[in-house]
Every structure is written in structure tokens, then in C-alpha cells.
C-alpha positions in Angstrom: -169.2 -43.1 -8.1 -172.6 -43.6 -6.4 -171.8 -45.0 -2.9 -175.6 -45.1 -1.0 -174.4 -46.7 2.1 -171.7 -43.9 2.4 -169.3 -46.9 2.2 -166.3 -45.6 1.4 -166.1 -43.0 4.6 -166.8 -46.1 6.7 -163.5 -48.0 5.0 -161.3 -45.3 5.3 -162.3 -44.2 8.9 -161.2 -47.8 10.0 -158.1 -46.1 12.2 -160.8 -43.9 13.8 -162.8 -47.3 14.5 -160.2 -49.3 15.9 -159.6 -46.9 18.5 -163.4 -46.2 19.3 -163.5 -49.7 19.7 -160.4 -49.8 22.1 -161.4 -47.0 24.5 -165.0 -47.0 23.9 -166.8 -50.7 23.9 -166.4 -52.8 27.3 -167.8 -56.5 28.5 -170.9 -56.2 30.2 -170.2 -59.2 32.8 -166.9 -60.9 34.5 -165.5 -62.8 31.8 -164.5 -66.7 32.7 -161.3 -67.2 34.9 -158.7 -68.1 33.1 -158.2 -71.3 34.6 -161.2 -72.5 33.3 -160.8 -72.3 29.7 -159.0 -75.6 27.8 -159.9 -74.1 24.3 -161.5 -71.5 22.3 -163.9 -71.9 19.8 -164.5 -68.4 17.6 -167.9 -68.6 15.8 -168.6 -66.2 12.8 -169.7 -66.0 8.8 -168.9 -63.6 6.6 -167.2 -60.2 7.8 -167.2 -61.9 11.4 -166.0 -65.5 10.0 -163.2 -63.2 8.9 -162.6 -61.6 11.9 -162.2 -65.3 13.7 -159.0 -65.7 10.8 -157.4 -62.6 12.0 -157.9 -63.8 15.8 -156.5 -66.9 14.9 -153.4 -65.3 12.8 -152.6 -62.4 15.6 -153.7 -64.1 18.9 -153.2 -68.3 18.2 -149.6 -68.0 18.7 -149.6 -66.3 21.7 -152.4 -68.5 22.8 -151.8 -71.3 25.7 -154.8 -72.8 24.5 -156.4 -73.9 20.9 -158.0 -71.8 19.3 -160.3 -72.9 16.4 -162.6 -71.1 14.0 -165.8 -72.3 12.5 -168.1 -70.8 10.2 -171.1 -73.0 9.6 -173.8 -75.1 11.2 -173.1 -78.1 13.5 -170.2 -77.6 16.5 -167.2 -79.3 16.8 -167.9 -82.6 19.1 -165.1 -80.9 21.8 -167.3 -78.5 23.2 -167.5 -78.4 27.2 -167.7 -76.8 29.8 -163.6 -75.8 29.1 -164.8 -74.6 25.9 -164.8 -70.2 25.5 -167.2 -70.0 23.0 -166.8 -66.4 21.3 -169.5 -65.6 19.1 -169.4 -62.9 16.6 -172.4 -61.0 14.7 -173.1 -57.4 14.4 -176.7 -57.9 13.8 -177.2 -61.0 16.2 -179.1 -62.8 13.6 -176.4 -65.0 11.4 -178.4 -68.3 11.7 -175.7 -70.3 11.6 -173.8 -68.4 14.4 -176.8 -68.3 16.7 -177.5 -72.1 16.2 -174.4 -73.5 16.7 -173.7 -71.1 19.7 -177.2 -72.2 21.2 -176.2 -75.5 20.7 -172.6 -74.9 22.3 -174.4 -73.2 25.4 -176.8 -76.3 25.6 -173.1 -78.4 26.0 -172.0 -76.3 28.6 -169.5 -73.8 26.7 -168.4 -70.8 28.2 -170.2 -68.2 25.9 -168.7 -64.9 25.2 -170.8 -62.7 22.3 -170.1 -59.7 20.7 -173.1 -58.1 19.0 -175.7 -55.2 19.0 -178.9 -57.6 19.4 -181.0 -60.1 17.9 -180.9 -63.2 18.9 -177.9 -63.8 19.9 -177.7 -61.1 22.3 -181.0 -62.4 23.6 -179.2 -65.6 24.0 -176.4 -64.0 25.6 -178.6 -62.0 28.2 -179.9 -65.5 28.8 -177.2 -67.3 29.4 -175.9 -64.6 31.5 -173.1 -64.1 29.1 -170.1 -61.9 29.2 -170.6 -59.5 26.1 -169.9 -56.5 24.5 -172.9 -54.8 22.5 -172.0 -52.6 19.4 -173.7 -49.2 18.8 -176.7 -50.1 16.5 -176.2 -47.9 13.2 -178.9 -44.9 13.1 -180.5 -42.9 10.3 -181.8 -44.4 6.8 -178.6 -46.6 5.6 -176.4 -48.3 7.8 -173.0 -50.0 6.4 -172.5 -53.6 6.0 -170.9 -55.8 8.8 -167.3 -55.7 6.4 -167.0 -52.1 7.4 -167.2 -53.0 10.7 -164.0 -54.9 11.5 -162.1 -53.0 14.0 -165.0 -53.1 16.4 -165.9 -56.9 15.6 -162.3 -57.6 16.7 -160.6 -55.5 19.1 -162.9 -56.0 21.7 -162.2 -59.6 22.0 -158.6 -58.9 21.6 -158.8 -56.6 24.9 -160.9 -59.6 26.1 -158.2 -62.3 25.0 -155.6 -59.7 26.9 -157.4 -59.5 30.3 -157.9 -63.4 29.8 -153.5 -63.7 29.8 -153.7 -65.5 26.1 -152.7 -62.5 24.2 -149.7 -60.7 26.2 -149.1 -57.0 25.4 -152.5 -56.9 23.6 -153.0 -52.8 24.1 -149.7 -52.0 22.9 -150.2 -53.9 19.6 -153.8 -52.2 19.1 -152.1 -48.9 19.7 -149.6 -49.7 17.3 -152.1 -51.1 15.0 -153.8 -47.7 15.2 -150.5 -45.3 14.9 -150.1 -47.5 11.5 -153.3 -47.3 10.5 -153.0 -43.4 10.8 -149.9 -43.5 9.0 -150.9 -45.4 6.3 -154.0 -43.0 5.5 -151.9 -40.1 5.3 -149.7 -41.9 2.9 -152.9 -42.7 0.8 -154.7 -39.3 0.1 -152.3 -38.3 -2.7 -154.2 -39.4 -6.1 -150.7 -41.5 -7.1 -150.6 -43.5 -4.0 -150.3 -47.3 -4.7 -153.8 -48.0 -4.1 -154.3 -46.0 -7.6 -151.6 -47.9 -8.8 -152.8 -51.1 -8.2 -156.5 -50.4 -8.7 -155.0 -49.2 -12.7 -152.7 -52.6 -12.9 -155.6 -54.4 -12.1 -158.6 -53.4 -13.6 -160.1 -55.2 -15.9 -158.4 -58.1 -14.9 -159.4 -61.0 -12.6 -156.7 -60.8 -9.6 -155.1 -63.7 -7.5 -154.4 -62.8 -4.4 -151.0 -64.9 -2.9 -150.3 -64.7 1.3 -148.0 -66.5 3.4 -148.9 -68.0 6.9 -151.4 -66.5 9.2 -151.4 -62.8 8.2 -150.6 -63.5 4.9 -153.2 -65.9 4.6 -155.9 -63.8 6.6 -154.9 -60.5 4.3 -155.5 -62.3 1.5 -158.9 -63.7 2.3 -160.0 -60.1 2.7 -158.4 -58.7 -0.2 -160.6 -61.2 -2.4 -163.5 -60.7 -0.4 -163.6 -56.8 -0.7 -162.8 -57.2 -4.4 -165.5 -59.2 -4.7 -168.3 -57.1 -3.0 -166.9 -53.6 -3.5 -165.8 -54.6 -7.0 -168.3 -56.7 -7.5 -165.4 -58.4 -9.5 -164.0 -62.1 -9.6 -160.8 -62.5 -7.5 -159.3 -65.6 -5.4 -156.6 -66.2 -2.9 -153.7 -68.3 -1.9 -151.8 -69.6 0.2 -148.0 -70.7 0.7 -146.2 -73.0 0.9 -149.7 -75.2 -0.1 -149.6 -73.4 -3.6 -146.0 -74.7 -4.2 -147.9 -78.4 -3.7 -150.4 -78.0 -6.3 -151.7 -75.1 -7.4 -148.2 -73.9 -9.0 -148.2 -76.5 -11.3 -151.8 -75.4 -13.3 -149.7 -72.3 -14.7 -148.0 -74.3 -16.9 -150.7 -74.5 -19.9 -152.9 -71.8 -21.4 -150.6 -68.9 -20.5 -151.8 -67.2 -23.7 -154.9 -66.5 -21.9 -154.4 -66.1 -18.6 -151.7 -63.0 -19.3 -154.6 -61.1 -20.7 -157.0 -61.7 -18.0 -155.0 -62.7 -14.5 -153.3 -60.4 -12.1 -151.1 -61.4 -9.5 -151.1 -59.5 -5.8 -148.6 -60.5 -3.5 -149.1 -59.8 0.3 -145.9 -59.4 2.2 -144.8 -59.0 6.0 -142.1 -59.4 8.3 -143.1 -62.6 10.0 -142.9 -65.1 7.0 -140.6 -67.8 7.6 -137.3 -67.9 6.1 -138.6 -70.2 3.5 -141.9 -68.8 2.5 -139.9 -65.5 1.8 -138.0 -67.9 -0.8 -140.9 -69.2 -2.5 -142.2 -65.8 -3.3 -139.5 -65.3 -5.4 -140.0 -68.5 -6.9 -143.7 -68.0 -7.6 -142.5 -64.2 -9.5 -139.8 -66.4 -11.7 -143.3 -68.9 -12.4 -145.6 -67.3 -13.2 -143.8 -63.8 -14.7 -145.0 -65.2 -18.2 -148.3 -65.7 -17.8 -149.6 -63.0 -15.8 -150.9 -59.2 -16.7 -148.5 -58.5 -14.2 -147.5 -59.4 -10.6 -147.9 -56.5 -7.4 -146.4 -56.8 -4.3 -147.5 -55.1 -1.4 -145.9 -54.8 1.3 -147.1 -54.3 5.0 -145.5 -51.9 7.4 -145.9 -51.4 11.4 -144.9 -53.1 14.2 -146.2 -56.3 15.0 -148.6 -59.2 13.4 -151.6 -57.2 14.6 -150.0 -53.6 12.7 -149.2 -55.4 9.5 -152.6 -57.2 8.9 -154.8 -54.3 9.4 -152.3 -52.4 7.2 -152.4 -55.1 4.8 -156.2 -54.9 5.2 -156.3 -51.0 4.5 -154.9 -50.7 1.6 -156.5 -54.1 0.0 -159.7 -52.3 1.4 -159.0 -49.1 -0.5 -157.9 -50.6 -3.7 -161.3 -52.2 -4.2 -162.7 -49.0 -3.5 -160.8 -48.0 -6.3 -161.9 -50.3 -8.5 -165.5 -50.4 -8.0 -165.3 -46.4 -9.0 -163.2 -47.2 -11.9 -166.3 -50.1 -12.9 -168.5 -47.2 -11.7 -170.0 -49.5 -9.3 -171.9 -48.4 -5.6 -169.5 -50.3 -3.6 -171.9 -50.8 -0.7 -174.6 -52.8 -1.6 -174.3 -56.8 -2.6 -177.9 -57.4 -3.1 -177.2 -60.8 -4.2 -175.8 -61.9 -0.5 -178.9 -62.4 1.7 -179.4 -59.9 4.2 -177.4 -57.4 2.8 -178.7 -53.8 3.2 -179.6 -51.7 1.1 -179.8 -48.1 0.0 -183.4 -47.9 1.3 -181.9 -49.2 4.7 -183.9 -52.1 5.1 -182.0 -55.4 4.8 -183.1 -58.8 2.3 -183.7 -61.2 5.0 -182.6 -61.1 8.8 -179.4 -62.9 7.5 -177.1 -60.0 7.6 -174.1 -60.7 9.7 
């Protein structure tokens, strides 16, 4: 498998990352007193939109204030001077990201950045903003913002810690890491279940089932990498809303879809009672008119452990199948501002 952006090492070194993240990358800057804040707006597309969902799935419970995520142009009409905007970009130059953060700094919101430049980092340096810069990738390829996760998010979950609104936080990144670790080890045999899965669903177009926050955010990412490693077709879902509506649509045409539709389920330990139910009652279903139905899973000790573990494994699986399609899982030249092998990027859109 060609893999130009050296993709793949990036993927799998995520437990290495998430630790260089925690010990290495600090807020340049007091952040706000705590007092101050009212709610949190997380602003992000793409790799750093996701990385707002997994704040919002590990850190909104804890959280004594709102927290809200938005991924496009135009801010929510809340936004004050009580309002901790966090704004995520590795490059600094997601338009929509450093307009509606400009826009939010013009209303008086607290802004917190976490980039390696561009413009918003000129924005933070003029606003005098708390923020945490990221190394800027060196030599002739660099890999794209979705490799770069762990240290998109753990610094604003040390941030969120210091701030009082997520309690505990550097015991659940070192447990995060120790799981991380011990889910790579698991995975280096050549019949782990990520060569399981990636056989049971290749060639087929997979739907991707999680339940509440970590189930939802896993599943966002395991379609996402499918889709740009892969460059396959894939979609998620969510329960309870798919036993509302989207249950019902398996009842016609199952003579196709069980040749061309897989079915991933993403598991962890803080479903509710009756989400767990419903996952049995989406296998009874939709048993007929699937290729098959996966479950995975997560292990590790608490919501921030099972996500990323979720997240590895969904991570390595499209890996997987973008050698089995031999496809160069780094490159998605039809996303503006992607790079590319050359190591210059589309547009200045990358994010």
C-alpha cells in the first residue's frame, strides 16, 4: 500500500501523541477565571469539528456550564462577554473557524485558540488570547489535521481541568493513554479484530450504530476515517433516535442491502440501561438484511479511555481497508486544502 503522507505511522502512534500532548504543549497566557465563564462555545470543522464532539461527549457532563459546538459560519446570538470561545485549527486557516471566532471576539467572547498559526493565531496574539500553539509539521509531507487528534484535544482538556469544569481530567488522559498502549499491543498480531472487521467489511458499504455521547462521537469518526482512508461510502447512527425512524426503512429491499450493507456496532460501559436494550433489538432487526453485523466493544476506564479506544481501532480498521482497496490512505484531494504527497496543500482551507 502506497501511503505518501506516512499516514499510517501517524494513526497508530496516537498513544505516543496523546501523551506528548499532555506533558509537552502548555497555554501561552492566564486562561479566564472561572468565574467568568457562563458557557462555552467549541468552534471547529472537520478533524477539529470532531474533536468539539468528543469534548462535548467526555467533558459536557462534568461541565457546570453549557457547552455547545458549532461548525460553520455565523455564531450563535449568546455570545458575550461570559462566553469561552475555544477555537480549534491546526493550520489556523479554517475560514469558517477564523470568521466566526473574529466575529465572537468582536462580541466580547473570551477567546481561547489552539493552533500552530495562520490566522487565527494572528488573531489570538491579537486579542491577547490564552493559546496553545502545535508544533508545525517539518520536512516535504506533513499528515492531515485527522491524524492530529490527541494534540487538538488534550490540551483543552488540561485547560477545561485547571478551569474546575472537567474534575480528575489528568487521571482520565493517563488512563486514556495506558488504554491506548494496551490496545496497540493487542493489535500487532495479523488476526487481530481490526483484520477481522476490515475482511467482514470490505467491499461492503458500512453503517456505523453509537449510543449517547461516546457512542455517538465514535461513530462520527469511524465513518469519517472510512471515508477518507477508505475512500469508501459509510454513515453513522445514533440511538435511541434510529429506533424513531431510521429502523423502520429496513423493512423493504433487504435483497439488496444484505449484499451491499454492513453493520458496526460501537459499544461502552456508559450506555443507559435502555440504549443497551435497543442494541439487541436493532441485531434481531436488521439480522436479515445485513452482510453481517460487528460489534465492538470499548475497553478502559472511563468516557475519555473508551472513546479514544473506540477511535483506535475504528482508526486502524480503515487503514485496513484502504490497503485491502490498495488505496494511499493519506491524501483526500477532493477535500479543499488537503495535502498532498508533494507537501503543498489545495487551498489554505486545510483544517
Amino acid at each position: 500500500m502506497s501511503d505518501s503522507l506516512g499516514f499510517a505511522d501517524a494513526l497508530t502512534g496516537l498513544p505516543d501523541q496523546v501523551e506528548a500532548a499532555f506533558r509537552r504543549l502548555t497555554v501561552t497566557g492566564p486562561l479566564p477565571d472561572h468565574d467568568s465563564i457562563a458557557n462555552v462555545l467549541v468552534l471547529g470543522t472537520g478533524a477539529a469539528g470532531w474533536v468539539g464532539d468528543l469534548l462535548a461527549a467526555v467533558a459536557g457532563p462534568f461541565m457546570p456550564v453549557p457547552l455547545q459546538v458549532h461548525k460553520g459560519f455565523s455564531p450563535p446570538s449568546f455570545v458575550d462577554s461570559s462566553t469561552l470561545v475555544v477555537a480549534i485549527s491546526a493550520s489556523g486557516n479554517a475560514p469558517e473557524t477564523v470568521s466566526v471566532a473574529t466575529e465572537c471576539v468582536e462580541a466580547g467572547g473570551q477567546l481561547f485558540a489552539v493552533t500552530s498559526g495562520g490566522a487565527l493565531g494572528a488573531l489570538a496574539d491579537s486579542a491577547e488570547a490564552p493559546t496553545v500553539f502545535l508544533p508545525v509539521a517539518e520536512g516535504p509531507t506533513h499528515v492531515p489535521p485527522r491524524a492530529r487528534i490527541g494534540a487538538l484535544a488534550i490540551p483543552v482538556l488540561s485547560a477545561f481541568e485547571r478551569l474546575g469544569f472537567y474534575p480528575g481530567g489528568r487521571e482520565w488522559i493517563a488512563a486514556a493513554i495506558a488504554q491506548l498502549r494496551t490496545r496497540r499491543a493487542e493489535l500487532e498480531g495479523t488476526d487481530s479484530i481490526v483484520s477481522s472487521l476490515a475482511a467482514e467489511l470490505a467491499g461492503t458499504i458500512p453503517l456505523i450504530y453509537g449510543g449517547s455521547g461516546v457512542g455517538r462521537a465514535a461513530a462520527i469518526r469511524w465513518k469519517d476515517q472510512i471515508n477518507q482512508s477508505a475512500k469508501s461510502p459509510a454513515w453513522w447512527g445514533l440511538l435511541p433516535d434510529v429506533m424513531h425512524a431510521e429502523l423502520a426503512g429496513w423493512g423493504q429491499h433487504g435483497d439488496i442491502t444484505r449484499q451491499i450493507m454492513s453493520l458496526v456496532l460501537l459499544r461502552h460501559d456508559e450506555e443507559p440501561p435502555e440504549v443497551a436494550e435497543q442494541f439487541g433489538v436493532i441485531e434481531e432487526w436488521t439480522q436479515e438484511v445485513m452482510v453481517g453485523i460487528n460489534t465492538v466493544q470499548a475497553q478502559g476506564e472511563g468516557s475519555l479511555a473508551q472513546l479514544l479506544d473506540l477511535v483506535y481501532v475504528g482508526d486502524l480498521v480503515s487503514l485496513a481497508l484502504a490497503e485491502r482497496y490498495g488505496i494511499d490512505p493519506g491524501p483526500t484531494p477532493v477535500i479543499a486544502g488537503s495535502p498532498v504527497p508533494d507537501g503543498t496543500d489545495a487551498d489554505s482551507k486545510e483544517i
